[in-house]
PDB file of N, CA, C and O in Angstrom, chain B, residues numbered from 101:
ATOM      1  N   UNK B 101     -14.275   6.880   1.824  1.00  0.00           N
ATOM      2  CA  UNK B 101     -12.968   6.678   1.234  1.00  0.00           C
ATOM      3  C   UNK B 101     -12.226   8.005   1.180  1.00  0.00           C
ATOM      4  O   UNK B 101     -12.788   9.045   0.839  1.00  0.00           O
ATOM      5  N   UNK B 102     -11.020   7.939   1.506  1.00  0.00           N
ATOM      6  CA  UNK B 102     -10.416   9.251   1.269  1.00  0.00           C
ATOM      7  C   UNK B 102      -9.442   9.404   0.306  1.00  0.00           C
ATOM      8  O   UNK B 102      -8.589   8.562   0.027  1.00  0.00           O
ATOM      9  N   UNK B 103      -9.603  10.681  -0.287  1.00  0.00           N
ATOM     10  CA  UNK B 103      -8.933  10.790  -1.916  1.00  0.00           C
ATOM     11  C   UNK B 103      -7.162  11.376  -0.864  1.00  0.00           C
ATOM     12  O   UNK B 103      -7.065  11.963   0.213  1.00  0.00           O
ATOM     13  N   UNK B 104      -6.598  11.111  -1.362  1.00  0.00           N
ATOM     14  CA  UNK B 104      -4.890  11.223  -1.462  1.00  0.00           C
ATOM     15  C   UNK B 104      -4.100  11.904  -2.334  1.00  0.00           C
ATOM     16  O   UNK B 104      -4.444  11.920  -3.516  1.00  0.00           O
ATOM     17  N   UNK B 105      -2.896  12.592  -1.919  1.00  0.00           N
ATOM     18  CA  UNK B 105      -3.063  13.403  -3.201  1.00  0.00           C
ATOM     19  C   UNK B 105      -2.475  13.341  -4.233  1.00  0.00           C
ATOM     20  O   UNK B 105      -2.251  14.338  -4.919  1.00  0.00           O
ATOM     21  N   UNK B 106      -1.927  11.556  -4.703  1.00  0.00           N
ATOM     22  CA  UNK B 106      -1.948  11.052  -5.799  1.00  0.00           C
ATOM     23  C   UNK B 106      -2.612   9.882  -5.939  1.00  0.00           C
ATOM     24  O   UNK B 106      -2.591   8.934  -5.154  1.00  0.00           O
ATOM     25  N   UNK B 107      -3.354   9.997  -7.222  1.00  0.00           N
ATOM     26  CA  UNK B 107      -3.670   8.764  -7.803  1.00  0.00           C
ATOM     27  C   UNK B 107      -3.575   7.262  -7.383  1.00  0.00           C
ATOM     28  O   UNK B 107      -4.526   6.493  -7.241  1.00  0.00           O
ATOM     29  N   UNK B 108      -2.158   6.971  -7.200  1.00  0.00           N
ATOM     30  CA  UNK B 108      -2.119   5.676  -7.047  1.00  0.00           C
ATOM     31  C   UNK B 108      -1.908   5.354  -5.384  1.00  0.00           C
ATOM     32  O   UNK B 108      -1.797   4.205  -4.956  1.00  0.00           O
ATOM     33  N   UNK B 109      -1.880   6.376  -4.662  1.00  0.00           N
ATOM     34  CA  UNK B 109      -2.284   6.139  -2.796  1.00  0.00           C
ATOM     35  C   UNK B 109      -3.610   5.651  -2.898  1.00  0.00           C
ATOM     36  O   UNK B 109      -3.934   4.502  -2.598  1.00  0.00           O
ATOM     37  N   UNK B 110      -4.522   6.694  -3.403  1.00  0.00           N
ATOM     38  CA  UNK B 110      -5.963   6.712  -3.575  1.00  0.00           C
ATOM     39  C   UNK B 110      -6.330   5.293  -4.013  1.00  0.00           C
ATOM     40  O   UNK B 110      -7.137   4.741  -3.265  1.00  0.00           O
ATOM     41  N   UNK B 111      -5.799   4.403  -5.338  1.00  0.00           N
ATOM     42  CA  UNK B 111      -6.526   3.583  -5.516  1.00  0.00           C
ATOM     43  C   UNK B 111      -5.941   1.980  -4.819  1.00  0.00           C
ATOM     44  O   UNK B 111      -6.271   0.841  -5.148  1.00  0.00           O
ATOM     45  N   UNK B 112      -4.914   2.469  -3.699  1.00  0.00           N
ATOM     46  CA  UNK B 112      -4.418   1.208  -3.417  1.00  0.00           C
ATOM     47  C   UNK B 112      -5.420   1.263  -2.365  1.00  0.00           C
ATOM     48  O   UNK B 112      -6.178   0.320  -2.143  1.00  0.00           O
ATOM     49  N   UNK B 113      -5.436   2.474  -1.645  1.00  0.00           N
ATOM     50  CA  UNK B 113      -6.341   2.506  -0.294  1.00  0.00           C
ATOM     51  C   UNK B 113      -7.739   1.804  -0.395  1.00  0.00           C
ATOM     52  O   UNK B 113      -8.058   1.055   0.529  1.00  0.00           O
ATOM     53  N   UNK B 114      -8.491   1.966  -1.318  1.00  0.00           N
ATOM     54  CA  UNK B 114      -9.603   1.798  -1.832  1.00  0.00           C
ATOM     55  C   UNK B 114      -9.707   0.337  -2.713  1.00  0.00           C
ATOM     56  O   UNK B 114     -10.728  -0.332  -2.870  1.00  0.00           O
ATOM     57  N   UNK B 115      -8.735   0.132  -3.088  1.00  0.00           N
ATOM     58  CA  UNK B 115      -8.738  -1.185  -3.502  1.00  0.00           C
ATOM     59  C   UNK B 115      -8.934  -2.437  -2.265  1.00  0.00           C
ATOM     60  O   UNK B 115      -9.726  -3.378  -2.226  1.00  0.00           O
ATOM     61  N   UNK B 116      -7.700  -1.943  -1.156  1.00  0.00           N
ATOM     62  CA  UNK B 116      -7.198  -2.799  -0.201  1.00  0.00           C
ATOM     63  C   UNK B 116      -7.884  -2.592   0.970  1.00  0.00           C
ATOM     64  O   UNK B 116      -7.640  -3.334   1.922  1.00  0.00           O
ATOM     65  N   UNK B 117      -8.641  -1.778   1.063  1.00  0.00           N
ATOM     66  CA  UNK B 117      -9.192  -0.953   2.198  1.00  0.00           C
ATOM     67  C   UNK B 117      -8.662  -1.687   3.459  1.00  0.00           C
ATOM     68  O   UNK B 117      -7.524  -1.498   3.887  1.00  0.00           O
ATOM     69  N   UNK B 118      -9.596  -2.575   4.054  1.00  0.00           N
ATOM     70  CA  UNK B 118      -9.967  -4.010   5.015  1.00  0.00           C
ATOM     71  C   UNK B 118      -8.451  -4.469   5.439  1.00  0.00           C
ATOM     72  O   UNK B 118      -7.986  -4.397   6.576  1.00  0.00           O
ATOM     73  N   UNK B 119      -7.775  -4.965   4.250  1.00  0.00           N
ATOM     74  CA  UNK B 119      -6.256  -5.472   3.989  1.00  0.00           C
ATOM     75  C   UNK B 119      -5.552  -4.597   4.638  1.00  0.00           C
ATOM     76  O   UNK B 119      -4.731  -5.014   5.455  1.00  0.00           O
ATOM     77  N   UNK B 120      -5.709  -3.207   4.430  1.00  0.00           N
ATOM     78  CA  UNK B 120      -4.500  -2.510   5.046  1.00  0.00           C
ATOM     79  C   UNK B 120      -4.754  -1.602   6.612  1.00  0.00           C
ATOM     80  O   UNK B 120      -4.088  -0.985   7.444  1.00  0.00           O
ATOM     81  N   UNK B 121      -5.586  -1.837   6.456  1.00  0.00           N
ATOM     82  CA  UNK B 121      -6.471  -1.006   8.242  1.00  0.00           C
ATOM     83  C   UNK B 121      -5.592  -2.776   9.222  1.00  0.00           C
ATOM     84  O   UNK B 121      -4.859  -2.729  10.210  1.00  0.00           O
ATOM     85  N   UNK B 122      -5.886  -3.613   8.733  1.00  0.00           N
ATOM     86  CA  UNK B 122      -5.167  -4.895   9.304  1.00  0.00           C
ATOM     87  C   UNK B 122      -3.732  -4.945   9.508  1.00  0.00           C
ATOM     88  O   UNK B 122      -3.132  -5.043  10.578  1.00  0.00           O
ATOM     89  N   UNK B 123      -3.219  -4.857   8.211  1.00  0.00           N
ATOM     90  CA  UNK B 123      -1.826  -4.404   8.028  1.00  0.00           C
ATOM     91  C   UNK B 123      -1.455  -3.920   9.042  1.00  0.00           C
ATOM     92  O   UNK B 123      -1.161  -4.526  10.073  1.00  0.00           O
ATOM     93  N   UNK B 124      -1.422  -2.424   8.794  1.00  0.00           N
ATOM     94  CA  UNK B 124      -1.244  -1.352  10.019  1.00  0.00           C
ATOM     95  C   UNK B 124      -1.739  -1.544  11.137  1.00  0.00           C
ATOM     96  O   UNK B 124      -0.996  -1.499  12.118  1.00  0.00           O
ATOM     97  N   UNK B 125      -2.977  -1.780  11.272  1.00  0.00           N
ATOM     98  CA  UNK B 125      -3.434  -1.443  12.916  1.00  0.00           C
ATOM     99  C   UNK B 125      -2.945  -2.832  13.622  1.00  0.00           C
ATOM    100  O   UNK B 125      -2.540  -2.701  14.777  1.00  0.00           O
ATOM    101  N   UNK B 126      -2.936  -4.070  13.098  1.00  0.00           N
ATOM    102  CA  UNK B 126      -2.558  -5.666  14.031  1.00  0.00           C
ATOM    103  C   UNK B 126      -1.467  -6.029  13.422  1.00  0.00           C
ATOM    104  O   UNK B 126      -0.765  -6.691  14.187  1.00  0.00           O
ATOM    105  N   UNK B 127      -1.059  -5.909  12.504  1.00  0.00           N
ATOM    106  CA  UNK B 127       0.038  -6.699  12.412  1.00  0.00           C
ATOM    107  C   UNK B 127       1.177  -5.728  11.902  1.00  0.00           C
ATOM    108  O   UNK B 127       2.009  -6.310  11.205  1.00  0.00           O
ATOM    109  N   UNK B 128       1.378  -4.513  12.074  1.00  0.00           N
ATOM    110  CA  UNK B 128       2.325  -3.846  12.049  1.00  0.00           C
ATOM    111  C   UNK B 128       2.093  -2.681  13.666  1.00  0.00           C
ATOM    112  O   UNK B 128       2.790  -1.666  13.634  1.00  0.00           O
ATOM    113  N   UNK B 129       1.433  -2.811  14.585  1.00  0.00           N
ATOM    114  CA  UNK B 129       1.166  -2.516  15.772  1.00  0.00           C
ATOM    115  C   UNK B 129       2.325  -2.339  16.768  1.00  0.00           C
ATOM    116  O   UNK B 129       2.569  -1.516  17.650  1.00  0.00           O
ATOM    117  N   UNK B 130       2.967  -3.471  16.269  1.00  0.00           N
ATOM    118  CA  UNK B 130       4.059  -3.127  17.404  1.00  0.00           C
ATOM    119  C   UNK B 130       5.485  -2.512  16.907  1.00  0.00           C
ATOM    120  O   UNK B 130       6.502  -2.493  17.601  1.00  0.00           O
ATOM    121  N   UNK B 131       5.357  -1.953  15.423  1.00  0.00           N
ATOM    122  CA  UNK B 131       6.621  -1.883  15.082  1.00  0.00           C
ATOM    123  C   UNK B 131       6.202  -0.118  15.303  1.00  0.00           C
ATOM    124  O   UNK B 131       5.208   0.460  14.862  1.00  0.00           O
ATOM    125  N   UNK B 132       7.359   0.468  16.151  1.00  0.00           N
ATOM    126  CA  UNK B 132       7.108   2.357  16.564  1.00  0.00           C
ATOM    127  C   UNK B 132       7.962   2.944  15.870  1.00  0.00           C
ATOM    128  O   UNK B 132       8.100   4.166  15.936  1.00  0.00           O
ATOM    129  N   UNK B 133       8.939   1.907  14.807  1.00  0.00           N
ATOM    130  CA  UNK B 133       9.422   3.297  13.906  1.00  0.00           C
ATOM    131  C   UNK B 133       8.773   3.539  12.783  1.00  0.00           C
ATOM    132  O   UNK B 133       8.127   2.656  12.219  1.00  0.00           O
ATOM    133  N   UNK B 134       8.855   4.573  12.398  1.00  0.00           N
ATOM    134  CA  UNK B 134       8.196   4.908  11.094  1.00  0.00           C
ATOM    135  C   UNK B 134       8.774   4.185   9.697  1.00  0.00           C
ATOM    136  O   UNK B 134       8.078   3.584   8.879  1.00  0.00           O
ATOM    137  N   UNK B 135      10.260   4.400   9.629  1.00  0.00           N
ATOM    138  CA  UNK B 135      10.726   3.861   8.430  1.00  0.00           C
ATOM    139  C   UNK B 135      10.674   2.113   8.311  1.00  0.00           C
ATOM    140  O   UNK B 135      10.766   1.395   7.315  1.00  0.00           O
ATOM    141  N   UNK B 136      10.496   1.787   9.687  1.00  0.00           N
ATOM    142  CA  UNK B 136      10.333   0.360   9.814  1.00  0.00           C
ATOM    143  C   UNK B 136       9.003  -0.232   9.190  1.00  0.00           C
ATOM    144  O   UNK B 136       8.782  -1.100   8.346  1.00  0.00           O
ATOM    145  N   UNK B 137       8.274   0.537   9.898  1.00  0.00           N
ATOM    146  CA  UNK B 137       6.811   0.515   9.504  1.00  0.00           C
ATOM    147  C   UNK B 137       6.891   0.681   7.836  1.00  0.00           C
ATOM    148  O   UNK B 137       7.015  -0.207   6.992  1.00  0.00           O
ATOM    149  N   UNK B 138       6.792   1.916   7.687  1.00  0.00           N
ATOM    150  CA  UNK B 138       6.847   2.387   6.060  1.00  0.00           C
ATOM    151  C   UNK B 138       6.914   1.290   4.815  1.00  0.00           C
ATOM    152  O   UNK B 138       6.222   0.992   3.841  1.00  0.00           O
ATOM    153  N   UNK B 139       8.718   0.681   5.704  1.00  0.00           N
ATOM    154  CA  UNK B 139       9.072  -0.598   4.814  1.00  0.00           C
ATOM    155  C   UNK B 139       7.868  -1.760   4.879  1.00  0.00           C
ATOM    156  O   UNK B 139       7.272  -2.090   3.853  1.00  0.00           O
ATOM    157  N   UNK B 140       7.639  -2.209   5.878  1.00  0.00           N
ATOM    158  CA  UNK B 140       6.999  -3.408   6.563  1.00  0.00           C
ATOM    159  C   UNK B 140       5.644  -3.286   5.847  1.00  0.00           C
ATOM    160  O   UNK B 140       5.053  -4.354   5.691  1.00  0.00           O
ATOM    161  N   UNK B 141       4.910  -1.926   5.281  1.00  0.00           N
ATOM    162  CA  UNK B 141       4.153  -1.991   4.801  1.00  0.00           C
ATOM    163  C   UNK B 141       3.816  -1.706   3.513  1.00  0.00           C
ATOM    164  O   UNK B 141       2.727  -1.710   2.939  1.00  0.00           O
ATOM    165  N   UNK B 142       5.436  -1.344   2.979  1.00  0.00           N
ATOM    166  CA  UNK B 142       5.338  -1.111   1.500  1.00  0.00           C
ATOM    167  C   UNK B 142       5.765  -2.511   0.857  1.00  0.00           C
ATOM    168  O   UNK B 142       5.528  -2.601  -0.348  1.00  0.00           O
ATOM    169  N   UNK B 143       6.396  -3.690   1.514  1.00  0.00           N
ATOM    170  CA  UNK B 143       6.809  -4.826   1.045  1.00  0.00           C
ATOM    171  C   UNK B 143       5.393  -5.794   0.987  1.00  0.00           C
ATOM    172  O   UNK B 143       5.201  -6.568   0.050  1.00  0.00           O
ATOM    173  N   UNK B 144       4.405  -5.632   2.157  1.00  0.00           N
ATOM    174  CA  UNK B 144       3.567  -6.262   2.035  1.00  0.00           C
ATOM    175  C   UNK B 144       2.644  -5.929   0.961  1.00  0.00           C
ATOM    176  O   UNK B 144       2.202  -6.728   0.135  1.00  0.00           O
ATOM    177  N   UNK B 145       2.409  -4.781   1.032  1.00  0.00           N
ATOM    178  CA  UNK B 145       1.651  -4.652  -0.164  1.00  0.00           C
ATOM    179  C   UNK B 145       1.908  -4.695  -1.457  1.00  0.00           C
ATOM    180  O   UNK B 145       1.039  -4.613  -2.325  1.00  0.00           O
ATOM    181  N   UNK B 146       3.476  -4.865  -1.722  1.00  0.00           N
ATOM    182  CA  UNK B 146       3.681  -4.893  -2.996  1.00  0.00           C
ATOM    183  C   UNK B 146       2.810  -6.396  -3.553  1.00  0.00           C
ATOM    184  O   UNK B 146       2.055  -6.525  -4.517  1.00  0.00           O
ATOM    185  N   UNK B 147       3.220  -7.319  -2.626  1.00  0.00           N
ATOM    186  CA  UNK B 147       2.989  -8.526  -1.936  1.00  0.00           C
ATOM    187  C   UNK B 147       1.242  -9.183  -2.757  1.00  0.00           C
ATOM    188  O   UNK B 147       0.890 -10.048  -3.559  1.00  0.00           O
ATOM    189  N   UNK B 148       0.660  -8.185  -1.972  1.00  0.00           N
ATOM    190  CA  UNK B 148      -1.075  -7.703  -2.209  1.00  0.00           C
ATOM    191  C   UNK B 148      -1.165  -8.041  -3.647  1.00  0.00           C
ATOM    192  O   UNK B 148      -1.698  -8.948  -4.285  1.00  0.00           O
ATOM    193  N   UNK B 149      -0.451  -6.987  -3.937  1.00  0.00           N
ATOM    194  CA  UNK B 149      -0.771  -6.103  -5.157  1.00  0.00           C
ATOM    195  C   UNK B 149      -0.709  -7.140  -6.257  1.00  0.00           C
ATOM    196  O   UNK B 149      -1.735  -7.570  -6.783  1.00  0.00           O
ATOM    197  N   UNK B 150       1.048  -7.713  -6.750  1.00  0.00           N
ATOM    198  CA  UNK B 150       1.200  -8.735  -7.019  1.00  0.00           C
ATOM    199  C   UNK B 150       0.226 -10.380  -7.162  1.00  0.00           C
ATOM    200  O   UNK B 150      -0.049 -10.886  -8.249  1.00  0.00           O
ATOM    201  N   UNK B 151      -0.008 -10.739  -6.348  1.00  0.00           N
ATOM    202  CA  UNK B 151      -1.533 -11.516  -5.933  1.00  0.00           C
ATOM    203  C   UNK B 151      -2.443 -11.151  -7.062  1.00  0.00           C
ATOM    204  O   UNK B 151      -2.715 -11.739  -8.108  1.00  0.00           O
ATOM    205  N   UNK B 152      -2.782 -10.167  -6.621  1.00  0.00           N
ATOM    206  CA  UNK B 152      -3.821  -9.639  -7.426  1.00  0.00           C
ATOM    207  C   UNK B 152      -3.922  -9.828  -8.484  1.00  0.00           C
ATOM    208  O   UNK B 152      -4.952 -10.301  -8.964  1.00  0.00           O
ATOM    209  N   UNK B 153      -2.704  -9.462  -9.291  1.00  0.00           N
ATOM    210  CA  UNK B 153      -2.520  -9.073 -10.519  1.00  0.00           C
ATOM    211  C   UNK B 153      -1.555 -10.042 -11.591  1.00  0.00           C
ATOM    212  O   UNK B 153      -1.033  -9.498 -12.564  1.00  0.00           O
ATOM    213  N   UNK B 154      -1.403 -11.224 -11.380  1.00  0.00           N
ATOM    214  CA  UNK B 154      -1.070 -12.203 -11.244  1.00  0.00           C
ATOM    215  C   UNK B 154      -0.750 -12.496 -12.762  1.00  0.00           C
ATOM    216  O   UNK B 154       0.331 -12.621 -13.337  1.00  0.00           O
ATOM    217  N   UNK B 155      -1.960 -12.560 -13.187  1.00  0.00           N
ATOM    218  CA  UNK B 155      -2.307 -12.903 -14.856  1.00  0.00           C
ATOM    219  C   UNK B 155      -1.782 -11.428 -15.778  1.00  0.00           C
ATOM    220  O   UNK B 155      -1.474 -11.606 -16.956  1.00  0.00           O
ATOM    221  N   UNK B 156      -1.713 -10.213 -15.277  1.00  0.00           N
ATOM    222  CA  UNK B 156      -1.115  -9.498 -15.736  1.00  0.00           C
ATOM    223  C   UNK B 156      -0.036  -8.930 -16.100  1.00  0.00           C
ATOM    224  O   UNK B 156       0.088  -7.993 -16.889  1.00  0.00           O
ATOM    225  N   UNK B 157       0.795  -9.518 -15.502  1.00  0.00           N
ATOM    226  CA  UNK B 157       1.809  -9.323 -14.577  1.00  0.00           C
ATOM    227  C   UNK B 157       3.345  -9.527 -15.761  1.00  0.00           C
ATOM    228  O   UNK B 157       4.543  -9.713 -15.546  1.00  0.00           O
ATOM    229  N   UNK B 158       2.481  -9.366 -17.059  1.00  0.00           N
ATOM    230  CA  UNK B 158       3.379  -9.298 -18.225  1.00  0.00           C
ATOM    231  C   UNK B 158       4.355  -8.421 -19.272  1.00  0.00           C
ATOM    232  O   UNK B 158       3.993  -8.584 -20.438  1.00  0.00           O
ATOM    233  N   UNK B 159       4.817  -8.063 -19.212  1.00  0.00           N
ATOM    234  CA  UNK B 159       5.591  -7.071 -20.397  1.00  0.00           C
ATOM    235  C   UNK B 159       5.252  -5.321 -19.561  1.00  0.00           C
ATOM    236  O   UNK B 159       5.612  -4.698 -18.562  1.00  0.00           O
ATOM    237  N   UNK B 160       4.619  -5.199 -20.391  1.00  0.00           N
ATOM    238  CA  UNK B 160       4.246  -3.227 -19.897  1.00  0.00           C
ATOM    239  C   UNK B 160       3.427  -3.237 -19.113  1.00  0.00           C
ATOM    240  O   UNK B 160       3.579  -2.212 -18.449  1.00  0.00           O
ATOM    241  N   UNK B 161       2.408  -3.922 -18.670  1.00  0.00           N
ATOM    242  CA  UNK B 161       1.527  -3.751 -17.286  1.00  0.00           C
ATOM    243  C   UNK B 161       2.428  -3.769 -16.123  1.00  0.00           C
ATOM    244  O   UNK B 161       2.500  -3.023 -15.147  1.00  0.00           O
ATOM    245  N   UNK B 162       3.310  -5.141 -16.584  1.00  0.00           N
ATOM    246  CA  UNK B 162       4.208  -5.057 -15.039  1.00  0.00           C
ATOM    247  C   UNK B 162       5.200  -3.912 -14.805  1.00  0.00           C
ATOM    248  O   UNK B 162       5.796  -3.679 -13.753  1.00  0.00           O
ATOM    249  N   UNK B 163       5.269  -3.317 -15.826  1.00  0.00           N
ATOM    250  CA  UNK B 163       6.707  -1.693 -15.660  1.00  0.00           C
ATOM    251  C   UNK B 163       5.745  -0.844 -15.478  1.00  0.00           C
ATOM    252  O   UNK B 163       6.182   0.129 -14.862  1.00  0.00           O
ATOM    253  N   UNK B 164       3.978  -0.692 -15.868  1.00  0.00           N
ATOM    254  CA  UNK B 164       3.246   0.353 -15.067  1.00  0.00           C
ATOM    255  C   UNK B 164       3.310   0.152 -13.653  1.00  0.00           C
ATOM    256  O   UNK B 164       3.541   1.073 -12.869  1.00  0.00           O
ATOM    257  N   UNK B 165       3.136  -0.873 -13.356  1.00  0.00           N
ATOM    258  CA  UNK B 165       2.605  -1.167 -11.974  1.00  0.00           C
ATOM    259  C   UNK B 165       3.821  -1.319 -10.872  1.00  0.00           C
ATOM    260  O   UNK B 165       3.683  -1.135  -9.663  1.00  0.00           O
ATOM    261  N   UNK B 166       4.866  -1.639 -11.445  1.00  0.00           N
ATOM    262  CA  UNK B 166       5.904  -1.501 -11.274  1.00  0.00           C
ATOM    263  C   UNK B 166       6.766   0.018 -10.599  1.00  0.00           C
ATOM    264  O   UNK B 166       7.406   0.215  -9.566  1.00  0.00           O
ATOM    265  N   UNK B 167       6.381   0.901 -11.790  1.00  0.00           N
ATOM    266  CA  UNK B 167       6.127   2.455 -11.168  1.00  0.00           C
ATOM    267  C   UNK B 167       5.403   3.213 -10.003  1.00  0.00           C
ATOM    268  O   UNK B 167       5.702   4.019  -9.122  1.00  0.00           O
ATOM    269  N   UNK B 168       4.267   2.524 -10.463  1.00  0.00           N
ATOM    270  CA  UNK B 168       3.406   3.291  -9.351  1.00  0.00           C
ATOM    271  C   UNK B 168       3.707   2.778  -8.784  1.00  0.00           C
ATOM    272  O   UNK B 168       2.981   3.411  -8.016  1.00  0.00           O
ATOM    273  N   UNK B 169       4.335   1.804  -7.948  1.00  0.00           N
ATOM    274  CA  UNK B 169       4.520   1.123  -6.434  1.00  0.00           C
ATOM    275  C   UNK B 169       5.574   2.128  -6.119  1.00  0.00           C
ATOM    276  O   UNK B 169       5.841   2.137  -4.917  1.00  0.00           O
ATOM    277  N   UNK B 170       6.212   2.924  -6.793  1.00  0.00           N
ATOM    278  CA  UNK B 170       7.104   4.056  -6.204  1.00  0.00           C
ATOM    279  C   UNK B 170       6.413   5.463  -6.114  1.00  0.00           C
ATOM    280  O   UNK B 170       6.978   6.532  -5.885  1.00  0.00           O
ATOM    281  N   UNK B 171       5.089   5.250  -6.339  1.00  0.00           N
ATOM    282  CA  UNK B 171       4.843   6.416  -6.182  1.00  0.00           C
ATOM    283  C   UNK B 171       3.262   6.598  -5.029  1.00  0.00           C
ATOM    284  O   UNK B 171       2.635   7.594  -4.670  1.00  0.00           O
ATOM    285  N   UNK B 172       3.129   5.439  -4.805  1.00  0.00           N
ATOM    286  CA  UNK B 172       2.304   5.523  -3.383  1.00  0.00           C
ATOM    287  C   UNK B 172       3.062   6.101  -2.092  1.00  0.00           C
ATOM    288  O   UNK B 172       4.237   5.918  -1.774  1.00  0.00           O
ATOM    289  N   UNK B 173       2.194   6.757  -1.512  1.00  0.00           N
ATOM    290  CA  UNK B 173       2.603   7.649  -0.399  1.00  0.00           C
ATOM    291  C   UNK B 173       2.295   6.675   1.225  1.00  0.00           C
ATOM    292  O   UNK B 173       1.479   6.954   2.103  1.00  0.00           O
ATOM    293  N   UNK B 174       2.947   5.894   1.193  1.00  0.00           N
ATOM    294  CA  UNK B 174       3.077   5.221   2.555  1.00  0.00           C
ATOM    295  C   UNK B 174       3.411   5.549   3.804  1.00  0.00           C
ATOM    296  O   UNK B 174       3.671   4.686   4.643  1.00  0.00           O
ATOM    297  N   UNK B 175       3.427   6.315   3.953  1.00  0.00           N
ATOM    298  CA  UNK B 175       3.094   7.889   5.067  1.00  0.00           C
ATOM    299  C   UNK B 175       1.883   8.290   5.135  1.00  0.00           C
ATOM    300  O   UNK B 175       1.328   8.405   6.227  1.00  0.00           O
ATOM    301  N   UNK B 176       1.345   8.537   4.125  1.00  0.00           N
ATOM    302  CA  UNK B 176       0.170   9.304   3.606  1.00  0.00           C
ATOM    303  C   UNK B 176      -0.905   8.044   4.524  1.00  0.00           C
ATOM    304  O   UNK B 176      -1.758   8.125   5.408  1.00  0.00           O
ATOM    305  N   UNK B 177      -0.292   6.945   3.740  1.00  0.00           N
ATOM    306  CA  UNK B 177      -1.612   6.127   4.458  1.00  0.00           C
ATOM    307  C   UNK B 177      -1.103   5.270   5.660  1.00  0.00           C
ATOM    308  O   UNK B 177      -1.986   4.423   5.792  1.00  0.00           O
ATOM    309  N   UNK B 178      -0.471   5.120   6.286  1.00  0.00           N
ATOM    310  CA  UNK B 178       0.001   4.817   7.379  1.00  0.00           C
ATOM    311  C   UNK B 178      -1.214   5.898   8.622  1.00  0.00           C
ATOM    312  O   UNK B 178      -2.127   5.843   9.446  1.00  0.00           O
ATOM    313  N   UNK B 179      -0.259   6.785   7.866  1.00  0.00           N
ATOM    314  CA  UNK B 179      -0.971   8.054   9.337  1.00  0.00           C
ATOM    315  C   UNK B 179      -2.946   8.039   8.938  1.00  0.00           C
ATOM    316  O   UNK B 179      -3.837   8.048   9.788  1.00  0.00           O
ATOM    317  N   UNK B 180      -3.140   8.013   7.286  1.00  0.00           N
ATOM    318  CA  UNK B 180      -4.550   7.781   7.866  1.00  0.00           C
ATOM    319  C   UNK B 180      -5.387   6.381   8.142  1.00  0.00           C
ATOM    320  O   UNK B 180      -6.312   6.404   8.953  1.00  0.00           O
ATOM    321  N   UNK B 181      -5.183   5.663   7.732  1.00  0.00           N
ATOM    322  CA  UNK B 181      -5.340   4.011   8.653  1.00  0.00           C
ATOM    323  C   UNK B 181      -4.873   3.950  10.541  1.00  0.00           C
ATOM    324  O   UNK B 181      -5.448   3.200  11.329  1.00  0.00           O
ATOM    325  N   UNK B 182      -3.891   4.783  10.885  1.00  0.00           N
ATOM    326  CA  UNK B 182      -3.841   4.885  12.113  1.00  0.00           C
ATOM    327  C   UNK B 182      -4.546   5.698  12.528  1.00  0.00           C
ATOM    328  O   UNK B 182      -4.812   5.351  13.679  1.00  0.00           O
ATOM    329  N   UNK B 183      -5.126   6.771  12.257  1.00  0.00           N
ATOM    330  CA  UNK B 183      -6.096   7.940  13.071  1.00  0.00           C
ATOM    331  C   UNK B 183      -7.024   7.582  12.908  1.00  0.00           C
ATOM    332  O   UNK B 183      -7.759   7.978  13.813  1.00  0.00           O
ATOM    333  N   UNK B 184      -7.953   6.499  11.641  1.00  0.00           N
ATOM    334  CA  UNK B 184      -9.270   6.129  11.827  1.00  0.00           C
ATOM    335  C   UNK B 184      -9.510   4.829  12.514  1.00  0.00           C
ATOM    336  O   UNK B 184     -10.661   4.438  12.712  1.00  0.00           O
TER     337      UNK B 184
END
């Protein structure tokens, strides 16, 4: 697993691992811009994330989680899901 150098890159990567090597490598494969990409994979995962978190998804959990979805580095993991 690779640490990121915030917090909440680190635990989406590691949460989603499988999910997002897919993401990126097959089903965002053919898109060659970056900001296209970026988007394409910050919407899906909000997507993920959401799912997930379903039952939580109430009062102040949802304005934490809410935050950190602005503060994952989708660059960060784009480029390392594509080099491995």
């Amino acid at each position: 697993m690779k640490i990121f150098t915030n917090r909440e890159t680190t635990l989406v990567s590691k949460w989603f691992d499988g999910n997002l090597d897919e993401l990126i490598n097959q089903k965002g494969a053919h898109i060659q811009d970056e900001m296209t990409l970026m988007s394409f994979v910050s919407e899906q995962l909000e997507e993920m994330i959401k799912e997930e978190l379903n039952q939580l998804s109430e009062g102040y959990i949802s304005e934490i989680i809410g935050d950190s979805f602005q503060r994952i580095n989708y660059r960060a993991l784009i480029q390392y899901y594509r080099e491995s």
